[in-house]
Every structure is written in C-alpha cells, then in structure tokens.
VOGU-3710 file (C-alpha; in Angstrom, 3 decimals, decimal comma):
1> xxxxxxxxxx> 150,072/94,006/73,819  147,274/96,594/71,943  146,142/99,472/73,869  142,321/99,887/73,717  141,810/102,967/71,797  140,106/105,967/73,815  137,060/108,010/72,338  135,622/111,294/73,259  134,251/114,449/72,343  133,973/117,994/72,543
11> xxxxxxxxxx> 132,642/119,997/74,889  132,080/123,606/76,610  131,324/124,672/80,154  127,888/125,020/79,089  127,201/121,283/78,169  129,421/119,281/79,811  126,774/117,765/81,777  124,833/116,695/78,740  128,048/115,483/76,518  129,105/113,433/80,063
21> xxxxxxxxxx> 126,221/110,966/79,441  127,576/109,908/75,940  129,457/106,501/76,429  133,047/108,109/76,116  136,379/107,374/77,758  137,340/111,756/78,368  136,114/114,739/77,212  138,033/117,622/75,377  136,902/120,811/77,338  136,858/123,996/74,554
31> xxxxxxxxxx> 138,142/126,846/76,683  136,311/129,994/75,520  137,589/133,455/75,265  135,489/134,523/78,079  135,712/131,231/80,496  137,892/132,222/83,704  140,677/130,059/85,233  138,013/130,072/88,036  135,388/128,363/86,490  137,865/126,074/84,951
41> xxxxxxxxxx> 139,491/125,117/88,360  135,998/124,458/89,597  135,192/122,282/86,960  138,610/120,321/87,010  138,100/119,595/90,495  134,492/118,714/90,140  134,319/116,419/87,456  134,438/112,792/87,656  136,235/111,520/84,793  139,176/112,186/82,345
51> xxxxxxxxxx> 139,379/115,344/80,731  141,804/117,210/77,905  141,711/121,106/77,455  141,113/123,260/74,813  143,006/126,391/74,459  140,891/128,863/73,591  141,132/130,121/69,971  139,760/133,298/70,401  141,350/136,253/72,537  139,707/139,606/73,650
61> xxxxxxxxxx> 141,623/141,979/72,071  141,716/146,266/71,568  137,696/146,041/72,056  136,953/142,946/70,115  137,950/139,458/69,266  141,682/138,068/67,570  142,605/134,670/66,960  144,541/133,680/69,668  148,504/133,540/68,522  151,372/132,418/69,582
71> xxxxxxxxxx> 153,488/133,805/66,400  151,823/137,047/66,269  154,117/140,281/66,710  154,370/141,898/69,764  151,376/142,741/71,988  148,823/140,116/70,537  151,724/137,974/71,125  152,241/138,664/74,777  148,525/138,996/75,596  148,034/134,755/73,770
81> xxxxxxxxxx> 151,242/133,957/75,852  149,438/135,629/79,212  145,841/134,127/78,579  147,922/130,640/78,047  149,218/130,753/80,962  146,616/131,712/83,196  144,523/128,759/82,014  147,502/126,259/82,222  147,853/127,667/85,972  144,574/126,676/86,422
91> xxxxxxxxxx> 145,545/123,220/85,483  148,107/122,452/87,191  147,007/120,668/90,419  144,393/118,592/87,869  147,544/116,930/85,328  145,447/117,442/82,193  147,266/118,622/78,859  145,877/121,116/76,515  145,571/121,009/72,972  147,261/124,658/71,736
101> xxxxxxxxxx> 146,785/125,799/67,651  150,366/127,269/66,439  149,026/130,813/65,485  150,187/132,331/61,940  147,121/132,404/60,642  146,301/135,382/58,393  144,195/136,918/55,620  147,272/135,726/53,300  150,793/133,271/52,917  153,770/135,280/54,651
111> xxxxxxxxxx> 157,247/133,424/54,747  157,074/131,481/57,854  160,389/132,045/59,112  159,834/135,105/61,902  156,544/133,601/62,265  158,775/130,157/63,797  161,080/132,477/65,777  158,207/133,809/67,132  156,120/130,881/67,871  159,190/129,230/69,539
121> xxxxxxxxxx> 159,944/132,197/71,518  156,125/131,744/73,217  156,366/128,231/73,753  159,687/128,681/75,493  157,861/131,000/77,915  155,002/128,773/78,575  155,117/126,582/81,657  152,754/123,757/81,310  151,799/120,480/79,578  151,162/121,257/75,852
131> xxxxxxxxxx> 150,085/119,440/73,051  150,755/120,982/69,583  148,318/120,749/66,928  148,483/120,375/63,200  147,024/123,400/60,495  145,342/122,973/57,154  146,272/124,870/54,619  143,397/126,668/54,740  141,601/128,135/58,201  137,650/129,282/58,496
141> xxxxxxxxxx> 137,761/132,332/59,806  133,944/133,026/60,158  132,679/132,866/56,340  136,051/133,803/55,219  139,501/131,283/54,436  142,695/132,865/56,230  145,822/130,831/54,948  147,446/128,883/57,986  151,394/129,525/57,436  152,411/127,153/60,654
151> xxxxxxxxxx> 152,406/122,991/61,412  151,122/122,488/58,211  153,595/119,763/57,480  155,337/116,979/60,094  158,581/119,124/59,062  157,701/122,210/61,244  156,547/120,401/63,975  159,352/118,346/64,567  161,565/121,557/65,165  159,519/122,681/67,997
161> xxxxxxxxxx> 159,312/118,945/68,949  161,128/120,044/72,491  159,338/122,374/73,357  155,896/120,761/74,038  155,243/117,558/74,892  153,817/116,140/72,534  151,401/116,528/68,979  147,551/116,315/68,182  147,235/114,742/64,519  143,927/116,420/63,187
171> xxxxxxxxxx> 143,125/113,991/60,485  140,985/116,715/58,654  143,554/118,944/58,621  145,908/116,788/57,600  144,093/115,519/54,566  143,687/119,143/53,672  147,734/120,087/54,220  147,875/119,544/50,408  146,121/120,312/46,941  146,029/116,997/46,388
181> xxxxxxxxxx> 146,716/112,924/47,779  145,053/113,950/51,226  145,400/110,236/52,590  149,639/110,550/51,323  149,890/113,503/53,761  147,783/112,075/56,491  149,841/109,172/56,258  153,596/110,758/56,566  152,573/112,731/59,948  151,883/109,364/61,452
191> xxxxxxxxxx> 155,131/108,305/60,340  157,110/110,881/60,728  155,635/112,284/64,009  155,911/108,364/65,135  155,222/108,490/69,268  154,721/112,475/69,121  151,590/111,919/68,162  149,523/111,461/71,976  146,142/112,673/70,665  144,301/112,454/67,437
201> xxxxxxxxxx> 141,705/114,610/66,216  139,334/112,496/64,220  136,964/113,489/61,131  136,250/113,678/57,733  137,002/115,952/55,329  136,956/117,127/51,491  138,437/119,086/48,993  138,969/122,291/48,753  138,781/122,724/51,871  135,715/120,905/53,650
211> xxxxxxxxxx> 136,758/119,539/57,176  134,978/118,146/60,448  132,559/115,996/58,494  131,067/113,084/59,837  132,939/109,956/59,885  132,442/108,430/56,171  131,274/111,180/54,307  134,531/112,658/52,869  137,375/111,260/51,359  139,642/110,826/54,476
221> xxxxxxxxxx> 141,170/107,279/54,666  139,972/106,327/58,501  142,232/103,570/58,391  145,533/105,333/58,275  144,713/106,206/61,897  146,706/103,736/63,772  145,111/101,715/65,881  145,530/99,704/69,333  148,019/102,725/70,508  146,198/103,628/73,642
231> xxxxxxxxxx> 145,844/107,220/72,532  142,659/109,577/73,547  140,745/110,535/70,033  138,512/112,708/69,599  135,195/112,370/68,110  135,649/116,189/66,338  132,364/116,490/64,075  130,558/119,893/63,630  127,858/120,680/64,933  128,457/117,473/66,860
241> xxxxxxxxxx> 127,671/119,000/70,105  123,956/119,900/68,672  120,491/118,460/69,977  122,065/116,818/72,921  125,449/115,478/71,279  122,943/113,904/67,866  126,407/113,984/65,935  128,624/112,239/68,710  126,308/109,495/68,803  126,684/108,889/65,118
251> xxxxxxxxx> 130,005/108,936/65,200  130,656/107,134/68,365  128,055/104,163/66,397  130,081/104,666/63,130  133,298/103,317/65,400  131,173/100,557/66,968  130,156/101,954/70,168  126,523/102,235/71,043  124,791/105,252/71,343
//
C-alpha cells in the first residue's frame, strides 16, 4: 500500500516558531556555524513534532569562516569531523538524522580520488545517523561558483553507500549534475540510488546553474520524484523562509496543501 508523502521546510533556531505554524509533517532544522549542541539539545527536547537536522555548512575557522568539509586535508578536516560530532552527540537521545554535504568543494575541478579517501576516512570516524547529500556541479559560494568535485553522480555515492545510512536526492542539484538533459540525471539517481534515497530535497532549477526556485518555474521535471514512498521532502525554496515562510506557502499550495 502507498505511503502518504511527508512535506516540510526549512528552518533556523531563530524561526522555528514561526515556520511551526505552516501545515507541514517535520521541519529540517539548519544548524548554523555558531548554534551550540546546547541550544540544539534544548530545542530537540522541546519541540513537539518531527524534526531532521542540518549540518551546518559553514565552520569557524583560523579567524573566519570555511565551508565545512569532510574531504578537506588535514586540520579543516579534523575540525568538520569534531563540529560533526558534537552536534550528532547532541542528537542522540532525540533519534533524528542529519542531512551532511560531502565537502570537496573548491575554487576549481581537482581529481577526486584523495578527495574520496578522505571523505571516507571522516565518515568512518563519525558516530551517528547520517544522511548523505547530492552536489551540483556547480556550488554558490557567496557571489562566486566553486566547482563541487564530490556526489555529483549516483556512482560516488554508492561507494560510500555503507558508511551512512542513507541519501538526500536534491532535485536541483541533480538537474544541474550535467551540462545538459537535467531531468535524464535526476532520473538515474532515483534509480540507481533505489531505497537509499530516505529524503528528498525538492525545487526547481535552471541552467547554468540556477537552483532552489520555486516549484514550476524552472525546467526540473517534478514528476520524476517518486511518489507514495513515505519519504520526508523538503519544501527547499530560497528565500522561502522570508516574510513569515511567504515562499513555503506557495510551495506547500503548488503540491496541494493549503496555506
């Protein structure tokens, strides 16, 4: 028998509240670079309802800011391993999974070889409940596009496939994994990631590289998202969160729910 699909939507320690009133099954909690496994355990233990963490994609680092990353050499490395881990400690007694990025991310392509050894070497040394997600080829880094030389294909996933437990399928990023025939490549990851795949990140998107639009106004192919699977998806539009979740609501009445 179908499994009623799950909606929900992003947000931060700073909205929750607000984003809680949309008519959503969970939310997806962003973890910050400057939220503490404190106010996360507070907020786990407080909140009525399903939730599904974030990791946090920046990291303070040297005096500033890095991308958090799990393939990175030594040191930057270590430190996105150790901030991991302190926030999946701080799930622990709540059961919730977290959605983790790959890392490899840079101002340019690299062979992704040691970047592989390296991101299998940090999720080895992880202890939690992870959820890999997929890369475009192409990451916003601020105004600038950093290539993304990890999970941009179902290929590289599937050999780290034991050591999380499970995927996120970002439909924008998977329409933008190629140069061209979006909706092809959006299409294999379902198939080849098959029951991997336990959470979906869902929005539009546009070539060359335009991604978290709103439902309908790119050139993803909603329909290749399978359906009647039970699985939590996310409402991921940008800006979304803005004027008291204005962009959920559209999307969440673009599926058919009212809001």
């Amino acid at each position: 028998m179908p499994a009623p699909d799950r909606f929900g939507v992003m947000a931060t320690l700073d909205d929750i509240e607000v984003m809680a009133r949309l008519p959503v099954d969970f939310l997806e909690l962003l973890v910050r670079a400057n939220d503490t496994p404190a106010q996360i355990d507070r907020l786990l233990s407080a909140f009525d309802g399903e939730i599904i963490l974030h990791a946090p994609e920046l990291i303070t680092w040297h005096g500033g800011t890095s991308l958090l990353d799990l393939a990175a050499e030594e040191g930057l490395r270590d430190a996105s391993v150790a901030r991991l881990q302190e926030v999946a400690d701080a799930a622990r007694d709540h059961a919730v999974p977290m959605v983790v990025h790959p890392g490899g991310v840079l101002e340019r392509a690299v062979p992704p070889g040691p970047l592989l050894e390296r991101l299998e070497r940090s999720l080895g040394e992880l202890d939690g409940f992870f959820w890999l997600e997929n890369m475009p080829r192409g990451y916003h880094r601020g105004h600038e596009l950093w290539i993304a030389n990890l999970m941009v294909g179902a290929e590289q996933m599937l050999q780290v496939q034991n050591l999380v437990d499970g995927f996120v399928l970002d439909t924008a990023h998977a329409y933008l994994s190629r140069e061209e025939d979006g909706n092809g490549a959006l299409q294999e990851m379902f198939t080849m990631l098959g029951d991997n795949v336990r959470h979906v990140h869902l929005s539009d998107a546009a070539y060359p590289h335009q991604e978290g639009l709103p439902l309908g106004w790119g050139e993803v192919d909603l329909t290749r998202v399978p359906r009647g699977r039970g699985l939590p998806i996310l409402l991921e539009i940008q800006g979304g969160h803005e004027n008291a979740g204005e962009g959920f609501r559209a999307a969440l009445r673009f599926i058919g729910r009212k809001a």
